[in-house]
PASEFI-761142 format. One record per atom (N, C-alpha, C): residue number from 1; z, y, x; residue in three letters. Coordinates in pm, whole numbers, plus 50000, padded with zeros to 5 digits. Atoms other than C-alpha are relative to their C-alpha. Last residue first. Example, Ala and Ser with C-alpha at 12.3 -4.5 7.8 and 13.67 -1.06 7.14 Angstrom:
<atoms>
<atom k="2" up="49994" north="49881" east="49918" r="SER"/>
<atom k="2" up="50714" north="49894" east="51367" r="SER"/>
<atom k="2" up="50073" north="50109" east="49923" r="SER"/>
<atom k="1" up="50000" north="49881" east="50089" r="ALA"/>
<atom k="1" up="50780" north="49550" east="51230" r="ALA"/>
<atom k="1" up="50000" north="50120" east="50090" r="ALA"/>
</atoms>
This chain:
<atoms>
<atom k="88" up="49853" north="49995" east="49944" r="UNK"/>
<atom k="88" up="50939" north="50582" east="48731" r="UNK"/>
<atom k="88" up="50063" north="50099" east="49868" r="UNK"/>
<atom k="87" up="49931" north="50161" east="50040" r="UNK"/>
<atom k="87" up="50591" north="50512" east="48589" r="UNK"/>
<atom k="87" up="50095" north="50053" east="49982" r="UNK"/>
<atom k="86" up="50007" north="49959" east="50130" r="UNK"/>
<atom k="86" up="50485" north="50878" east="48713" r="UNK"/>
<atom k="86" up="50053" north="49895" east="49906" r="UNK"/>
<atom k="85" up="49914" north="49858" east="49955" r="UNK"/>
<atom k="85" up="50574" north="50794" east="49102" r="UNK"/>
<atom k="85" up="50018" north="50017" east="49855" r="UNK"/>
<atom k="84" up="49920" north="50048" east="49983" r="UNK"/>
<atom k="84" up="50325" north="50470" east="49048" r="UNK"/>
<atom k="84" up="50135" north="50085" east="49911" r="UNK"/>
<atom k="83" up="50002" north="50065" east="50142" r="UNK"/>
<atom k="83" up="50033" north="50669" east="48897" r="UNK"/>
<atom k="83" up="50160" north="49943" east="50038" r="UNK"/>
<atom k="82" up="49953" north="49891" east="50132" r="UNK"/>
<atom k="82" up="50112" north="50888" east="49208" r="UNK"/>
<atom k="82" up="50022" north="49917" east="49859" r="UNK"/>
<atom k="81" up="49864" north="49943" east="49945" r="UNK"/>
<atom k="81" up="50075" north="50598" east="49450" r="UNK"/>
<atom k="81" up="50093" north="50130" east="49861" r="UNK"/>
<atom k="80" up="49924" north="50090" east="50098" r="UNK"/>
<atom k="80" up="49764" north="50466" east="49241" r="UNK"/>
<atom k="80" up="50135" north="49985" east="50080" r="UNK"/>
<atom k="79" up="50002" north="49951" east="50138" r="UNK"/>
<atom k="79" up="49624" north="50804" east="49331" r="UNK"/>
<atom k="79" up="50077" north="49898" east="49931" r="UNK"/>
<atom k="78" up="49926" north="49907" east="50039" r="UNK"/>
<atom k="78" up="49684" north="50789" east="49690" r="UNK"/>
<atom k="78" up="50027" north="50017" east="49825" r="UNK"/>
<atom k="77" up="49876" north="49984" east="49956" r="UNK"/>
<atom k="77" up="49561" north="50497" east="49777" r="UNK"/>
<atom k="77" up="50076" north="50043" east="49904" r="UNK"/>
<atom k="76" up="49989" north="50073" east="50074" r="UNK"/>
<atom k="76" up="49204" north="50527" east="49565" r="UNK"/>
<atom k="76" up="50159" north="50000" east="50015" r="UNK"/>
<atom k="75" up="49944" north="49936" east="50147" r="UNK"/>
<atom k="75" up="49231" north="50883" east="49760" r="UNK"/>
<atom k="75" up="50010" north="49868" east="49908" r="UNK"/>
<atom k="74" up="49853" north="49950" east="49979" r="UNK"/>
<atom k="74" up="49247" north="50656" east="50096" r="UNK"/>
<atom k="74" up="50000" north="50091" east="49884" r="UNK"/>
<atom k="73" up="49885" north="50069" east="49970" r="UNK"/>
<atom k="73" up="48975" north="50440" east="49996" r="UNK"/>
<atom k="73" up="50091" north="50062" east="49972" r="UNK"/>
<atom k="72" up="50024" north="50039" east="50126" r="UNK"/>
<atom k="72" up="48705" north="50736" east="49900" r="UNK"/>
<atom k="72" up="50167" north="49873" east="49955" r="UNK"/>
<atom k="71" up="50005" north="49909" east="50070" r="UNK"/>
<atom k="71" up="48734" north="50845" east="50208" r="UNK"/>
<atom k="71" up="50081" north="49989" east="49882" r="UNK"/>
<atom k="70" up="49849" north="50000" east="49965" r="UNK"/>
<atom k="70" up="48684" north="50515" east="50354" r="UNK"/>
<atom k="70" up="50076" north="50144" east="49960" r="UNK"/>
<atom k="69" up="49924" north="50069" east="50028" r="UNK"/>
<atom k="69" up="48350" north="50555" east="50182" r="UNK"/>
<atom k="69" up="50149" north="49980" east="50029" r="UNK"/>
<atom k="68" up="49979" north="49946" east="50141" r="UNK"/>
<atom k="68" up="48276" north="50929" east="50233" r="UNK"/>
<atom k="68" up="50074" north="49841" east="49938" r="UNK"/>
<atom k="67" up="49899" north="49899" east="50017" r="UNK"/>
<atom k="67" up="48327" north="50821" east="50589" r="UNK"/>
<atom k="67" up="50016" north="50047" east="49884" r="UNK"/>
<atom k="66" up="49863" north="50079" east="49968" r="UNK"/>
<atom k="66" up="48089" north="50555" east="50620" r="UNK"/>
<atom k="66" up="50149" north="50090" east="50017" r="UNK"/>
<atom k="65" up="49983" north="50128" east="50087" r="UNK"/>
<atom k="65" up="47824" north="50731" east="50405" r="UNK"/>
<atom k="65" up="50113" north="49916" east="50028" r="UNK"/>
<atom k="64" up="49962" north="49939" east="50176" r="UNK"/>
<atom k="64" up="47828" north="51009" east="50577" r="UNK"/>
<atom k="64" up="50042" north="49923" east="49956" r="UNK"/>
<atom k="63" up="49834" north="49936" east="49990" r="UNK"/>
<atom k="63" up="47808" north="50819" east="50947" r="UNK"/>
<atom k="63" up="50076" north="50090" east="49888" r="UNK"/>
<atom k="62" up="49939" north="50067" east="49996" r="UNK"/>
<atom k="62" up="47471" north="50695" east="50779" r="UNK"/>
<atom k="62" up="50150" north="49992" east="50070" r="UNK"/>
<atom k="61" up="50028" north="50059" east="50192" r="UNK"/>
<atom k="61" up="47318" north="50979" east="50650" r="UNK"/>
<atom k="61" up="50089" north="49896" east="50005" r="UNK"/>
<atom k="60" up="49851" north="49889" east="50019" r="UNK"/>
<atom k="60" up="47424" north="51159" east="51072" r="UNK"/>
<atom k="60" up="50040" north="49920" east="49850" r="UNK"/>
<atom k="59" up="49897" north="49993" east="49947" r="UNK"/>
<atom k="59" up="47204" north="50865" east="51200" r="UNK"/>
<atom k="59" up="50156" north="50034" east="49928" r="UNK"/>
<atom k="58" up="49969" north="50140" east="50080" r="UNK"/>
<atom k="58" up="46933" north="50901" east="50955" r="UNK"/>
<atom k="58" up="50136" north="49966" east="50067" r="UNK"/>
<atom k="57" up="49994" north="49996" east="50121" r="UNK"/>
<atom k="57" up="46926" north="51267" east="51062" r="UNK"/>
<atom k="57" up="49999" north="49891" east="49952" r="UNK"/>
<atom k="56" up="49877" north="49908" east="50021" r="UNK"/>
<atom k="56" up="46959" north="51240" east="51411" r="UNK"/>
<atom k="56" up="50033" north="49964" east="49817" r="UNK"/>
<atom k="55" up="49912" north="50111" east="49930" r="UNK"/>
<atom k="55" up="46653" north="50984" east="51414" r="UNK"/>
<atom k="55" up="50175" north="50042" east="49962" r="UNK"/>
<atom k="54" up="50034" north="50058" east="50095" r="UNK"/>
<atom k="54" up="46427" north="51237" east="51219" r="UNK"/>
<atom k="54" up="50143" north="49848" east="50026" r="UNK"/>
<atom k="53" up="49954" north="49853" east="50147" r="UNK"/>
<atom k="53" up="46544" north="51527" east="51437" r="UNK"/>
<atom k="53" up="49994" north="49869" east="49883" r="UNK"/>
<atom k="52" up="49817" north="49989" east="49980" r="UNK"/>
<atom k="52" up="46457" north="51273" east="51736" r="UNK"/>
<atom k="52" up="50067" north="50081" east="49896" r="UNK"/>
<atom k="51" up="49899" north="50121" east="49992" r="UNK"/>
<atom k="51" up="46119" north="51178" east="51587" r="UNK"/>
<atom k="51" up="50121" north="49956" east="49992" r="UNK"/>
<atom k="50" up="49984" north="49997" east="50200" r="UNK"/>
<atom k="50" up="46017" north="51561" east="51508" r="UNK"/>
<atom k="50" up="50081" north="49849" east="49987" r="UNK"/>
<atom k="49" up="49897" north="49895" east="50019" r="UNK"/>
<atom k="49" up="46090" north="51613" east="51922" r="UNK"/>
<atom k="49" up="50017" north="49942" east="49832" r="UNK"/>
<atom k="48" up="49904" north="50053" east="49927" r="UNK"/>
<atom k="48" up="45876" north="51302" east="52024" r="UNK"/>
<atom k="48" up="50127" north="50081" east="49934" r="UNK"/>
<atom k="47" up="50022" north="50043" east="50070" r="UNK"/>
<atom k="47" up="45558" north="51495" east="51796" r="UNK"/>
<atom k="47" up="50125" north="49867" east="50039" r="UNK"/>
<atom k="46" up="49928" north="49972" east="50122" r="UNK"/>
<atom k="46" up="45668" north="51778" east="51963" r="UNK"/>
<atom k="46" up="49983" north="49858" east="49936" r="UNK"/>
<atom k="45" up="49833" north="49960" east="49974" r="UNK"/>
<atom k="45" up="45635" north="51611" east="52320" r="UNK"/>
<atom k="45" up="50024" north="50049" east="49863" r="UNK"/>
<atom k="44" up="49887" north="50116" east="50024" r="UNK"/>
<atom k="44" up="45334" north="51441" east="52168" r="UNK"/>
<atom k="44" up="50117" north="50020" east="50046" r="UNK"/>
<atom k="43" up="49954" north="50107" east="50152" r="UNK"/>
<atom k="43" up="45174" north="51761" east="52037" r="UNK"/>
<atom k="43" up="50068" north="49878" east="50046" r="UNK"/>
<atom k="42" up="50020" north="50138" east="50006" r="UNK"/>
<atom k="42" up="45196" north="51981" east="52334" r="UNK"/>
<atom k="42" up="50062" north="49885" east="49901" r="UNK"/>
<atom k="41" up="50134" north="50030" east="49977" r="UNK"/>
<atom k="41" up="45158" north="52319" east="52299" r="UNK"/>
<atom k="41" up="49967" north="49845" east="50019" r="UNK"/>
<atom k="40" up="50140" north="49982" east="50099" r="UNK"/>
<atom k="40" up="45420" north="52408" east="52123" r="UNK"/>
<atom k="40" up="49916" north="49917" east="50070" r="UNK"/>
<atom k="39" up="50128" north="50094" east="49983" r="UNK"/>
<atom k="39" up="45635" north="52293" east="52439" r="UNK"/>
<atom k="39" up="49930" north="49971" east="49888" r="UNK"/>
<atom k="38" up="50015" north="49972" east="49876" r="UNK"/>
<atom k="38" up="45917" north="52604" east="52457" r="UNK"/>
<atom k="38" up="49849" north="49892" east="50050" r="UNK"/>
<atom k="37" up="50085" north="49841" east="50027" r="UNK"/>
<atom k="37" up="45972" north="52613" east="52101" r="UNK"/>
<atom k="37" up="49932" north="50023" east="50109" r="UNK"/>
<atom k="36" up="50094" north="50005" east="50041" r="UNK"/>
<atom k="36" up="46043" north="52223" east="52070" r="UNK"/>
<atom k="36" up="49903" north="50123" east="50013" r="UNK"/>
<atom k="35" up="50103" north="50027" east="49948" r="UNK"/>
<atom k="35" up="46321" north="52261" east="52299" r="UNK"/>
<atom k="35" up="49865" north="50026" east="49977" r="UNK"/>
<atom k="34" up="49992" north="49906" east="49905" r="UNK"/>
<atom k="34" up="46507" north="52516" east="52146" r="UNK"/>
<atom k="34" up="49855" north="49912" east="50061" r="UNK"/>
<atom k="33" up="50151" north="49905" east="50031" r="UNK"/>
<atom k="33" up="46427" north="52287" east="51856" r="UNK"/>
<atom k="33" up="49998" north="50095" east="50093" r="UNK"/>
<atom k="32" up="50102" north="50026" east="50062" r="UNK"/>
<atom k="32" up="46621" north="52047" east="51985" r="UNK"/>
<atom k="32" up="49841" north="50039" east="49979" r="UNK"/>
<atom k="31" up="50060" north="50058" east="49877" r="UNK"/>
<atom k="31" up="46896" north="52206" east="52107" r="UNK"/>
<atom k="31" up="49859" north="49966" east="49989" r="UNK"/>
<atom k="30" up="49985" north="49869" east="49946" r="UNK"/>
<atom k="30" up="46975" north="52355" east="51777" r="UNK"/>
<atom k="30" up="49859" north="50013" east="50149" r="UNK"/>
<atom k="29" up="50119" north="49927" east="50091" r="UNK"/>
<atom k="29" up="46960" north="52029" east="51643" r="UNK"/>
<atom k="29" up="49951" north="50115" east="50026" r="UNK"/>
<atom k="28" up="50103" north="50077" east="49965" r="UNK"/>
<atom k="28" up="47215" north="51903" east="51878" r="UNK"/>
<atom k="28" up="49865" north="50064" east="49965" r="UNK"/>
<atom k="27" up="50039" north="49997" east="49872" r="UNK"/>
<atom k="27" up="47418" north="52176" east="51820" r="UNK"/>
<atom k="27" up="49881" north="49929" east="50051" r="UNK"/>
<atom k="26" up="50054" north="49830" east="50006" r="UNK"/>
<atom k="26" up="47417" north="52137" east="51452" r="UNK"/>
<atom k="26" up="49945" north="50030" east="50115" r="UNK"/>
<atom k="25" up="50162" north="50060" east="50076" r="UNK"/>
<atom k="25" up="47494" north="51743" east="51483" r="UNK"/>
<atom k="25" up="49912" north="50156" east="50030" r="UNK"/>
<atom k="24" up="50038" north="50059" east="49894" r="UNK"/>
<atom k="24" up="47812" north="51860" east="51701" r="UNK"/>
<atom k="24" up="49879" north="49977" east="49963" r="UNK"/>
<atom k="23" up="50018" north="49929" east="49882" r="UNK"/>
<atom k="23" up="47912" north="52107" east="51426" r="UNK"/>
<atom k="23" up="49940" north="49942" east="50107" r="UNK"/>
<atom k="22" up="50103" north="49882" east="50094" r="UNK"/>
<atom k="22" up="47848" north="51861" east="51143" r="UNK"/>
<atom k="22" up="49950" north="50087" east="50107" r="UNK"/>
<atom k="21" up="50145" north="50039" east="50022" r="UNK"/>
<atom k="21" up="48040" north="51634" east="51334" r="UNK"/>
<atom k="21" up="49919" north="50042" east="49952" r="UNK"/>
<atom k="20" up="50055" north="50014" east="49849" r="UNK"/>
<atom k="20" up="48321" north="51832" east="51430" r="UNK"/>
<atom k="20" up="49877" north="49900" east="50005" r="UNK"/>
<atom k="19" up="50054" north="49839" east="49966" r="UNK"/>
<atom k="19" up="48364" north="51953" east="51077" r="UNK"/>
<atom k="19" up="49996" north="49946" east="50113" r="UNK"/>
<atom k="18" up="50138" north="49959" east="50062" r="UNK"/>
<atom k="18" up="48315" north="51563" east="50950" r="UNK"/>
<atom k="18" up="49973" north="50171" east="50045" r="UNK"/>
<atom k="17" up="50105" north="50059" east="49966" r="UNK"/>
<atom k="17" up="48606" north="51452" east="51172" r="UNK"/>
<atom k="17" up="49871" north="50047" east="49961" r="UNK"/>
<atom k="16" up="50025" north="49959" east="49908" r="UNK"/>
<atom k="16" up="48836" north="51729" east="51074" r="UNK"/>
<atom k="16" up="49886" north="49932" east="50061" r="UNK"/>
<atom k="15" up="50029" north="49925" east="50043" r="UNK"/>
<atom k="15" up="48821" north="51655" east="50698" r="UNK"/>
<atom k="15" up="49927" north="50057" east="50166" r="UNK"/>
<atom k="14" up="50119" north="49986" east="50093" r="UNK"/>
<atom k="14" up="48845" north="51283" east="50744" r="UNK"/>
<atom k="14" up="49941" north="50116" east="49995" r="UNK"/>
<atom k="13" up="50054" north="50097" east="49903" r="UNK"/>
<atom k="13" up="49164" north="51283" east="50988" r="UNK"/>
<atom k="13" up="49854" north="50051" east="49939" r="UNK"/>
<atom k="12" up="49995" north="49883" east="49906" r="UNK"/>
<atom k="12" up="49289" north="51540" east="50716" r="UNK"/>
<atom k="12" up="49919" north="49981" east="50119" r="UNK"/>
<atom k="11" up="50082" north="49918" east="50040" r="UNK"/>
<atom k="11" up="49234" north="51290" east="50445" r="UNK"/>
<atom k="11" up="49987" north="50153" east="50108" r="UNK"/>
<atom k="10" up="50152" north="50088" east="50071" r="UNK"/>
<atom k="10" up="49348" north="51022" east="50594" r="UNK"/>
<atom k="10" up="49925" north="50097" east="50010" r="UNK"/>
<atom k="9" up="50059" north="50032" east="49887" r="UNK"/>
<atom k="9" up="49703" north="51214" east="50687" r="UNK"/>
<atom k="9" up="49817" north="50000" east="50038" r="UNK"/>
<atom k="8" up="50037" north="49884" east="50012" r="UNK"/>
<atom k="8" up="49721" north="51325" east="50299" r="UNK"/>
<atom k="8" up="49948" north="49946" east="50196" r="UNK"/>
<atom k="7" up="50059" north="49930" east="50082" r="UNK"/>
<atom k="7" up="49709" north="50933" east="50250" r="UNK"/>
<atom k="7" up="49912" north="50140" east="50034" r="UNK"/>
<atom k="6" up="50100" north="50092" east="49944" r="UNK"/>
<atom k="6" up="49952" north="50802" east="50489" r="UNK"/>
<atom k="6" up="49844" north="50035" east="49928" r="UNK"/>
<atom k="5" up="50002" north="49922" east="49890" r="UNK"/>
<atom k="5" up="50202" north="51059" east="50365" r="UNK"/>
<atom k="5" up="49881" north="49939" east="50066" r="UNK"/>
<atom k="4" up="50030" north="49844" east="50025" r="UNK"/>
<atom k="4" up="50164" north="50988" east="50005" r="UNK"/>
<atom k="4" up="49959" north="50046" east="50159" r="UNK"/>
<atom k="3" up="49921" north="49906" east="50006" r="UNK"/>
<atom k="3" up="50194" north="50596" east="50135" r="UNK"/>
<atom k="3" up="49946" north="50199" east="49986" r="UNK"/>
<atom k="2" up="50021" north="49821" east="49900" r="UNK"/>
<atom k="2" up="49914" north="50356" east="50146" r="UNK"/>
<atom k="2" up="50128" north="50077" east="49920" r="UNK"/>
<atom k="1" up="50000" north="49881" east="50085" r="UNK"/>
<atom k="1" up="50000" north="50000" east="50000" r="UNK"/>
<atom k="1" up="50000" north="50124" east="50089" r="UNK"/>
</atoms>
């Protein structure tokens, strides 16, 4: 059984993880296209560049997904903690 405290924890773990991944993804992306601006002229280095943006991005869809799930867990936790609490 998850505890109130075990819970808000979770969810903090969760909150910070996804702003430093967002941010770190951002950067990347950033990067990226810095590159891309600098070798217009050559279609298979961009066409290498659109790849990695495309790669990133299935990447990042799927570290969503595994975090919105366990996520998702620790409020199930929490809520049938409260339901508990309200019993009483």
């Amino acid at each position: 059984m998850i505890d109130g405290e075990m819970a808000q924890e979770g969810r903090e773990k969760l909150s910070n993880f996804s702003i430093r991944l967002s941010k770190s993804m951002m950067e990347k992306i950033d990067r990226l296209i810095e590159l891309g601006l600098y070798v217009k002229r050559s279609e298979v280095i961009r066409a290498a560049l659109i790849e990695g943006l495309n790669i990133l991005a299935q990447k990042y869809g799927q570290l969503q997904k595994g975090w919105e799930s366990i996520g998702k867990e620790v409020w199930e936790g929490f809520e049938e903690e409260e339901g508990e609490e309200g019993e009483e």
